[in-house]
C-alpha positions in Angstrom: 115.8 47.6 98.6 117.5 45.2 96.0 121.1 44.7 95.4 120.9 46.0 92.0 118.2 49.1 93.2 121.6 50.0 95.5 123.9 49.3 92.5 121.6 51.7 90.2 121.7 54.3 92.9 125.5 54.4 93.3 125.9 54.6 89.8 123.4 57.2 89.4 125.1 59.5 92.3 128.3 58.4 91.3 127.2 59.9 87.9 126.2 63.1 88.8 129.2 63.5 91.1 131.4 63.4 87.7 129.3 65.4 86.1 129.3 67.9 88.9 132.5 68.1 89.2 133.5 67.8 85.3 130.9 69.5 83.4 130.6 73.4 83.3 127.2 74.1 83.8 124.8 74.7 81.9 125.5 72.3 79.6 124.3 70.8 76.1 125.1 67.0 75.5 124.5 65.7 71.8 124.1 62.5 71.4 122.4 60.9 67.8 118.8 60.9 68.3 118.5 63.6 71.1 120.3 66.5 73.2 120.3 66.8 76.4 120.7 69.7 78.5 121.4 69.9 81.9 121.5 72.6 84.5 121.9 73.3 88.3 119.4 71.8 90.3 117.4 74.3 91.6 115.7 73.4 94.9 112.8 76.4 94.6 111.6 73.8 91.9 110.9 71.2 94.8 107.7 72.9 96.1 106.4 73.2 92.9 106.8 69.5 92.2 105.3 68.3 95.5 102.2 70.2 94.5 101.8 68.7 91.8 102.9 65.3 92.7 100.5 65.3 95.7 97.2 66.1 93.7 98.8 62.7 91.3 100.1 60.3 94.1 95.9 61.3 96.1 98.0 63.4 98.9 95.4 66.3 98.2 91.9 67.0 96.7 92.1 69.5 93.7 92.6 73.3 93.6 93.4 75.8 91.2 96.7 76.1 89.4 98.9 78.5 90.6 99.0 79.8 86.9 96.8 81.5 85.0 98.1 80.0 82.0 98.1 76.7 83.1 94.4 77.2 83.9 93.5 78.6 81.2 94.4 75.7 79.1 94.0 72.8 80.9 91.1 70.3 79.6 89.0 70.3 82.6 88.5 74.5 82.4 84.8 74.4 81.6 84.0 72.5 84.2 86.2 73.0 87.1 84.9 75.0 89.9 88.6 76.5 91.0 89.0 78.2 87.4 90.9 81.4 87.4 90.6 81.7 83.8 87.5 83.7 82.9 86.5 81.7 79.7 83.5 79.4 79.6 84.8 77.6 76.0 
């Protein structure tokens, strides 16, 4: 890891140490061409973003979303054998 990869880092955690500790949360930052919101970090999101992660990074074949809605508009529905979404578009 690179000096400035470290110095990112620490400024990143030192970041969201202040903002921890500073910032009631949730929160809503403005700023000119966007707003921002932040919340808790909630760690039941983690398992959902591995799954997902896995099937991007080639860690795991494909399977069916865990969400009918997500299956039932995803692009590959017509074709994909693990459809839970009755429609044949």
């Amino acid at each position: 890891m690179s000096i400035t990869e470290k110095l990112r880092r620490s400024v990143f955690s030192n970041a969201i140490k202040y903002l921890m500790s500073a910032v009631e949360l949730p929160a809503k930052v403005r700023f000119r061409d966007y707003t921002m919101y932040i919340n808790e970090f909630d760690k039941s999101i983690e398992a959902h973003l591995k799954w997902a992660l896995d099937y991007w990074l080639m860690r795991r074949e494909p399977k069916a979303a865990p969400s009918i809605g997500k299956c039932a508009v995803c692009e590959f529905n017509y074709k994909c054998p693990f459809r839970i979404y009755g429609s044949t578009q």
